[in-house]
C-alpha positions in Angstrom: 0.0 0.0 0.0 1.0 3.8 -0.4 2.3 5.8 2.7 -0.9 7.1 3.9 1.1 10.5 5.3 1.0 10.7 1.5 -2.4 10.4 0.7 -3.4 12.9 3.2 -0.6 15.8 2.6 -0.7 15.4 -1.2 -3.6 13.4 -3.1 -3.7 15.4 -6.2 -0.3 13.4 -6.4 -1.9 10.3 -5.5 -5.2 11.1 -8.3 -2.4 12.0 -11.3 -0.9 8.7 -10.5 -4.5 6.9 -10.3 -5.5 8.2 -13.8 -2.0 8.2 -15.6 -3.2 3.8 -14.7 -6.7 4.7 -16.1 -7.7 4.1 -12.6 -10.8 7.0 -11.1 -9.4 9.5 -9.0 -12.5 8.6 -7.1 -10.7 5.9 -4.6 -8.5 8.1 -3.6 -11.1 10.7 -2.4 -12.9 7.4 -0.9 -9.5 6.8 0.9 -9.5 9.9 2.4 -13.1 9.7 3.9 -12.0 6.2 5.1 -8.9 7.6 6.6 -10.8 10.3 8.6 -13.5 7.6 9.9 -10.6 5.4 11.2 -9.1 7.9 12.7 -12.6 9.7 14.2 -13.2 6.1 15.3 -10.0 5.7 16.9 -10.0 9.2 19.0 -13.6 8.4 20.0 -12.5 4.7 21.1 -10.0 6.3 23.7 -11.8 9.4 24.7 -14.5 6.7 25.8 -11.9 4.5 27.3 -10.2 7.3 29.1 -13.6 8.5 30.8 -14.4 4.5 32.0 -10.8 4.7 33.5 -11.5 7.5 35.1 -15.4 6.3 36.2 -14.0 3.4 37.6 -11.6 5.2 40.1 -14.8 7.0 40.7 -16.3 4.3 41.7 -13.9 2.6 43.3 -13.3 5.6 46.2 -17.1 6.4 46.0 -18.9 6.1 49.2 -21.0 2.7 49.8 -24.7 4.9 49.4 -23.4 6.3 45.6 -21.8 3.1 44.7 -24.9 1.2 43.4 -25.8 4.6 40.9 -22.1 5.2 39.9 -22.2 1.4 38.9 -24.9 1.0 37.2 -23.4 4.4 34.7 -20.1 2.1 34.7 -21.6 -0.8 33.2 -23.6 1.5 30.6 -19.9 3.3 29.7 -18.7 0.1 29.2 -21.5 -1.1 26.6 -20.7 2.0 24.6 -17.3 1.3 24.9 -17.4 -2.0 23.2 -19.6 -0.5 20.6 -17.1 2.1 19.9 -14.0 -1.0 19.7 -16.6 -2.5 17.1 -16.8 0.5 15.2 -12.9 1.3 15.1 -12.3 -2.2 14.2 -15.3 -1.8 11.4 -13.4 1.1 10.0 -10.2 0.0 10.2 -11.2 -2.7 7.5 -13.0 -0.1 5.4 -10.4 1.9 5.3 -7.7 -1.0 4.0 -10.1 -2.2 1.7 -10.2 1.5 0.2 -6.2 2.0 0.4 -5.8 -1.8 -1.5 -7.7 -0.2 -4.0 -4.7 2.6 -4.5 -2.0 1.5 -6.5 1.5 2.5 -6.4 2.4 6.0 -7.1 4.0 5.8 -10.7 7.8 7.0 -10.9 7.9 11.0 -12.8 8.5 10.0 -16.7 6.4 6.9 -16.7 4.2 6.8 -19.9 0.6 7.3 -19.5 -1.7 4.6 -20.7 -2.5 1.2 -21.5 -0.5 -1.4 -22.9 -0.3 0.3 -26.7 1.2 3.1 -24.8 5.0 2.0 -23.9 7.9 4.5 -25.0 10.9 2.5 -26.3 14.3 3.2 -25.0 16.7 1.5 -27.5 16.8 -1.1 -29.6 20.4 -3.3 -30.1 21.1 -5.5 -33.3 19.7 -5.8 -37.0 16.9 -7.9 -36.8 17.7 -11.6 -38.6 16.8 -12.1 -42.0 17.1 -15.8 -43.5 17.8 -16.7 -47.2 15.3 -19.5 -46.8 11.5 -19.7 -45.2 12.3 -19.5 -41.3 10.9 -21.9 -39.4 8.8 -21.0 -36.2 9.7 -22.5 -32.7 7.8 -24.9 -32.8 8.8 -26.9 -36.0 12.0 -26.7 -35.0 11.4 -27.9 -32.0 9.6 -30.9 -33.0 12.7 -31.5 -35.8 15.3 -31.3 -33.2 13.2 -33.5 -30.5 13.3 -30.6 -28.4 9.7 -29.7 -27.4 6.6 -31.8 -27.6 3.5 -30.8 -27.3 1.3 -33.3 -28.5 2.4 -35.7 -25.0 1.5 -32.1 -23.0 -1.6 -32.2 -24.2 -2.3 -35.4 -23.5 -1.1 -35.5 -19.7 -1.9 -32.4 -18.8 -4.2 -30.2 -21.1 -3.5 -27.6 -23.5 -1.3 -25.2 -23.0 1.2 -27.8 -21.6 4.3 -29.4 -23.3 7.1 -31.8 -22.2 10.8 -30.4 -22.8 12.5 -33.3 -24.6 16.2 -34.2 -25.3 18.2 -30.7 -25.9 15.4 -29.0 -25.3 15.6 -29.9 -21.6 19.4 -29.5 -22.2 19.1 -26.0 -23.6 16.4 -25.2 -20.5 19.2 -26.3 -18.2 22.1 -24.5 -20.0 20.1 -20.7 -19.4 19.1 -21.4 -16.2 22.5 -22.2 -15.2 24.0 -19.5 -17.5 21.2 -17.3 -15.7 22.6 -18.7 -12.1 26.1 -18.0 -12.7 25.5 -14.4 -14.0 24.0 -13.3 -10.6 26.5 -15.3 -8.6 29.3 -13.2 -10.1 26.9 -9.9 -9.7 26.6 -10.7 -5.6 23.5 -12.4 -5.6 22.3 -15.4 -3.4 20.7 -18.2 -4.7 17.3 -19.5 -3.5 14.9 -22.4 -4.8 11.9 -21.1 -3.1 8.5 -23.0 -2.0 5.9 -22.4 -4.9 3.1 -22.6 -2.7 2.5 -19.3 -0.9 0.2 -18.0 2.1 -2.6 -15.5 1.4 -1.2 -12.9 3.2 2.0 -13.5 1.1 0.2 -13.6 -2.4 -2.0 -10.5 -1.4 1.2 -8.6 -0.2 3.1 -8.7 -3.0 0.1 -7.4 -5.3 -1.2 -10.3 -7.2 -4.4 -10.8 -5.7 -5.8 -7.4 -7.3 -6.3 -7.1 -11.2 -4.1 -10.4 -11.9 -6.2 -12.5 -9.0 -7.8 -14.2 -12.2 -4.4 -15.5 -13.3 -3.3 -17.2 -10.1 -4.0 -21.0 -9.2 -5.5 -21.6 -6.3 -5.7 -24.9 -3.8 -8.7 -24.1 -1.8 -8.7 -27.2 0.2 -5.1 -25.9 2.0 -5.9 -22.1 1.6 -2.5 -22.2 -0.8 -1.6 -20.5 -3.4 1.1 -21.2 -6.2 3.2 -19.0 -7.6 3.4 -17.4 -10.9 7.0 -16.2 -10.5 9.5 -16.3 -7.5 9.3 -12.7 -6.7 6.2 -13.7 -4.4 8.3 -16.0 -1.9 11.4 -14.2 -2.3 9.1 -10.8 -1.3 7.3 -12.9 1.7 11.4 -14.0 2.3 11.8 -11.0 5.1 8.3 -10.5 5.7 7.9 -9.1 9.4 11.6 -8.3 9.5 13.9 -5.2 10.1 17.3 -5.9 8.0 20.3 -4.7 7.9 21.0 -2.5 4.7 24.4 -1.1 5.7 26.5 -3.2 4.1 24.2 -2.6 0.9 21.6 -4.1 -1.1 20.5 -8.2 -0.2 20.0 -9.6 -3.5 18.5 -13.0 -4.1 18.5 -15.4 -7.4 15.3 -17.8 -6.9 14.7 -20.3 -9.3 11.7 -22.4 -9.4 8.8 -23.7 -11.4 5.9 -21.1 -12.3 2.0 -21.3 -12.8 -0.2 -19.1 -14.3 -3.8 -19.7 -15.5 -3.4 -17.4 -18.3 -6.8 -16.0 -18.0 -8.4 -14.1 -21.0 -5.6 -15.3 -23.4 -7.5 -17.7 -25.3 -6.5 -17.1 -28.9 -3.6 -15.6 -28.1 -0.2 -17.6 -28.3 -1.6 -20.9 -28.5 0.9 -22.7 -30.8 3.3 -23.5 -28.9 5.5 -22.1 -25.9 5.1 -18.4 -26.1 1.9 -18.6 -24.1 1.5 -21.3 -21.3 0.8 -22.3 -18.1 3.6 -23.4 -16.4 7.3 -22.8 -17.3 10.9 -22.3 -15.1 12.4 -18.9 -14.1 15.7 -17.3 -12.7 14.1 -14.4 -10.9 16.3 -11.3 -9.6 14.8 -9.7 -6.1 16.2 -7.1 -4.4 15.6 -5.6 -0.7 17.6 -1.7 -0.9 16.9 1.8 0.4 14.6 3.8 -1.4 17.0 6.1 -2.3 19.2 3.9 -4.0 16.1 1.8 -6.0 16.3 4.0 -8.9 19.9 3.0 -9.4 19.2 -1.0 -8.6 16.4 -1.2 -11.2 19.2 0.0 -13.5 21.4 -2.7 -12.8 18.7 -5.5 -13.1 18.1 -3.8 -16.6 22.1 -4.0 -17.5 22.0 -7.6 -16.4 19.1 -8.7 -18.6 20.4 -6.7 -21.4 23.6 -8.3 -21.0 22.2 -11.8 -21.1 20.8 -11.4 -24.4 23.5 -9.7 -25.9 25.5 -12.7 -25.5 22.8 -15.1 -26.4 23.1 -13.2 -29.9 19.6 -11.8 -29.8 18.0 -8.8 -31.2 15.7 -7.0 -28.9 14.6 -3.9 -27.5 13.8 -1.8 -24.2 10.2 -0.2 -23.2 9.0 2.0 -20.7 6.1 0.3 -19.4 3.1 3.0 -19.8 1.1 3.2 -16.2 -1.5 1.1 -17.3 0.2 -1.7 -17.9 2.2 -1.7 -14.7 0.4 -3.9 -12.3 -0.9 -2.7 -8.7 2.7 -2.9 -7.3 5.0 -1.7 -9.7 5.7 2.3 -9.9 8.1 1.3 -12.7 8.6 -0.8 -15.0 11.1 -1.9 -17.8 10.0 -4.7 -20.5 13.4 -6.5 -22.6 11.5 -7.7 -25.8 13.4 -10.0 -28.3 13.1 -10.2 -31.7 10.5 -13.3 -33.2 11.5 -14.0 -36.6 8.4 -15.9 -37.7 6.4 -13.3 -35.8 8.0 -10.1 -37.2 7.4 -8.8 -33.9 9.4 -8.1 -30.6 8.0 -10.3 -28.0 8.9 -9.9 -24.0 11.1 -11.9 -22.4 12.2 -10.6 -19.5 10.8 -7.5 -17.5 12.0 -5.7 -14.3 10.0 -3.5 -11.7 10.6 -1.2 -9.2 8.4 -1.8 -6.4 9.5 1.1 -4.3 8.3 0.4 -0.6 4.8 -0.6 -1.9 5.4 -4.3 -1.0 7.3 -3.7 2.1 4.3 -1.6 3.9 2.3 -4.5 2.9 4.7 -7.6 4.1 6.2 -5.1 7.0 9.6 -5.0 5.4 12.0 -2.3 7.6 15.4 -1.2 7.5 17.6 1.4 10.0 19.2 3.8 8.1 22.0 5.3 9.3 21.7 8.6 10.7 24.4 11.3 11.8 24.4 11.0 15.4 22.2 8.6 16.3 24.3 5.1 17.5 24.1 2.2 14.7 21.0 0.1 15.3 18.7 2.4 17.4 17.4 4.9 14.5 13.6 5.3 13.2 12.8 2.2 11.0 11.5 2.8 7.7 10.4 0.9 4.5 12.4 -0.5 2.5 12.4 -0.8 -1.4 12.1 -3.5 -3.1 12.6 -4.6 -7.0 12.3 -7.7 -8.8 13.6 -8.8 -12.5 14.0 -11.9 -14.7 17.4 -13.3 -16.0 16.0 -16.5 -18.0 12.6 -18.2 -18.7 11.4 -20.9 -20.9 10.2 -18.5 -23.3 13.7 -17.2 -24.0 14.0 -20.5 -25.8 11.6 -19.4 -28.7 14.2 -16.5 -29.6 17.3 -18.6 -29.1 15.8 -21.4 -31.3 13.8 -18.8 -34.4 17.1 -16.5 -34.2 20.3 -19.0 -34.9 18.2 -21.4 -37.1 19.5 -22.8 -40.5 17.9 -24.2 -43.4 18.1 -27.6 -42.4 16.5 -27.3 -39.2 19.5 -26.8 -37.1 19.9 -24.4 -34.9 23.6 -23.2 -33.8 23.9 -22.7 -29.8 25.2 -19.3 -28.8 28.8 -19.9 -27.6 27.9 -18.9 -24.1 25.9 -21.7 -23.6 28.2 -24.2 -25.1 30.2 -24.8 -22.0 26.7 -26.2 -20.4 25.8 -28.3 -23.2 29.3 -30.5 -23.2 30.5 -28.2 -26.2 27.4 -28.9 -28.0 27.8 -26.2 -31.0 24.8 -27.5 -33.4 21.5 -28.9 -32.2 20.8 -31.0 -34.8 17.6 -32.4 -36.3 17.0 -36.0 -34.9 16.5 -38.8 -37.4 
């Protein structure tokens, strides 16, 4: 949620940000009436609680012929009282309900608009062009024995698929590319639990607009995960850290789900478009005043990555409407699709600023002049979250370095984790 010191000292700030989303200024104005009953309620509750403290001293030195009156007004002070704990605890939910309904306050430059509204940055490398009919990933696929779709079908539905052969192999190979990048950039690798706790789920923001989208286990109250950002955010939940020594980075890799709701039609053939693939996700716990700079270096990262896989791609600025409830930022990396003739996203990176952390109660101490290490005014921290490597960034890899035989030639950074496989060739 936002800081609501914010909401109250500046929410024509607060309404831009609401309707640079195509959200109505409306909830915040509906925030602020819920703010003022919460905090009416509250300063009633202990005005009430203060005069039954006082009645019962009253009472207590009264002499024995007042007693009987004085306790008789004690007992109806003390109805009122619970009536007024009821009513603070009534608006205290109102007024959460009406702050989840404020999303994060968009970063200054941040397109306006929906999804059709994105600014691109820069672009890096010619896009391919073949002497020969290209083949889309999943022909080539199928000719190399890499993906199968048919067998995901049958086992699991559509939108399923098995990785087969080198297809697995090449799955492996980024992920461990992927792993070894953020080791040597000071991250700490996790395999996080894909089943989260409400509480977690709702936290991190993906119980609003993208609620539809998320598997469920009602049974166990459990919810999986769509992308290790949501354990790796629930990670410190509760917690004050220690930020002097810098930013605590983690690498989480694990398995994904997504229901993909309101897709049908789009992406079908093949794995552009599914419900469950693997992910090396970047998180990042940091000051505030330093996020700016991180979500720069998760950017350099991901560009990096595809520069040596040999793709073409570019960079977007995520317009406000397409940012999610969480994000006040948001960079896409979109790679080149041959057989599409379109850029397609493979990676993306948010900044998160302390919207998560007031949620999931995520502090730090910053250090203040004066004040001895450890004992200053805790405050939010920032937190950001991008992808180094996905499934999907095998559609690229395999439509990009394709030949007209079907083979595909493996990027030479990912040879050393194929054996020194150079070629993927097609199987008999």
């Amino acid at each position: 949620m936002i800081d609501p010191l914010l909401l109250r000292e500046d929410p024509e700030l607060v309404k831009r940000s609401q309707e640079a989303r195509g959200e109505s200024a409306s909830t915040v104005d509906d925030a602020l009436t819920a703010d003022r009953d919460r905090r009416a309620a509250i300063t009633s509750f202990e005005e009430l609680r203060a005069a039954q403290n006082a009645h019962g001293k009253r009472v207590a030195q009264a002499p024995k012929d007042e007693k009987a009156a004085l306790v008789a007004e004690a007992k109806e002070l003390s109805e009122r009282v619970k009536l007024a704990q009821h009513a603070v605890t009534a608006a205290e939910e109102a007024a959460t309900a009406a702050m989840a309904r404020i999303e994060n306050i968009v970063i200054d430059g941040v397109p306006a608009g929906g999804e059709e509204n994105f600014v691109t940055l820069r672009t890096h490398g010619q896009t391919p062009t073949f002497e020969f009919e290209p083949r889309d990933h999943l022909e080539l696929g199928e000719l190399l024995g890499a993906i199968d779709m048919e067998r995901g079908t049958k086992v699991s539905g559509s939108r399923f698929y098995f990785l087969t052969g080198v297809g697995a192999r090449l799955e492996f190979a980024l992920m461990n590319l992927a792993l070894q990048r953020a080791l040597d950039a000071g991250f700490i690798p996790l395999i996080p639990p894909t089943l989260v706790r409400p509480e977690v789920m709702r936290g991190t923001g993906f119980l609003g607009q993208h609620a539809d989208e998320v598997y469920h286990l009602e049974e166990d109250d459990l919810y999986l995960v769509g992308t290790s950002e949501v354990p790796l955010a629930g990670y410190h939940m509760d917690e004050i850290l220690d930020l002097t020594p810098g930013p605590k980075r983690y690498a989480g890799w694990s398995t994904c789900y997504r229901r993909e709701a309101g897709s049908y039609g789009k992406d079908t053939r093949g794995i552009i478009r599914v419900h469950q693939f693997n992910k090396l996700e970047m998180f990042v716990y940091t000051t505030p005043e330093d996020a700016e700079a991180e979500h720069l270096r998760l950017v350099a990262l991901q560009e990096g990555m595809l520069q040596d896989l040999g793709l073409s791609y570019r960079v977007i600025d995520v317009a406000a409407g397409d940012l999610g409830s969480s994000a006040a930022r948001k960079y896409d990396v979109e790679a080149w699709v041959p057989t599409q003739n379109a850029y397609r996203e493979l990676t993306s990176t948010s900044n998160c600023t302390t919207y998560q952390a007031r949620r999931l109660d995520i502090r730090h101490r910053p250090a203040v002049e004066g004040v001895a290490a450890g004992t200053g005014k805790t405050q939010h921290v920032a937190t950001l979250n991008g992808t180094l490597a996905t499934t999907r960034w095998i559609v690229a890899i395999l439509e990009t370095h394709q030949r007209a035989d079907g083979s595909v030639v493996v990027p030479e950074v990912l040879r050393p984790y194929l054996g020194g496989l150079e070629v993927l060739e097609p199987i008999a």
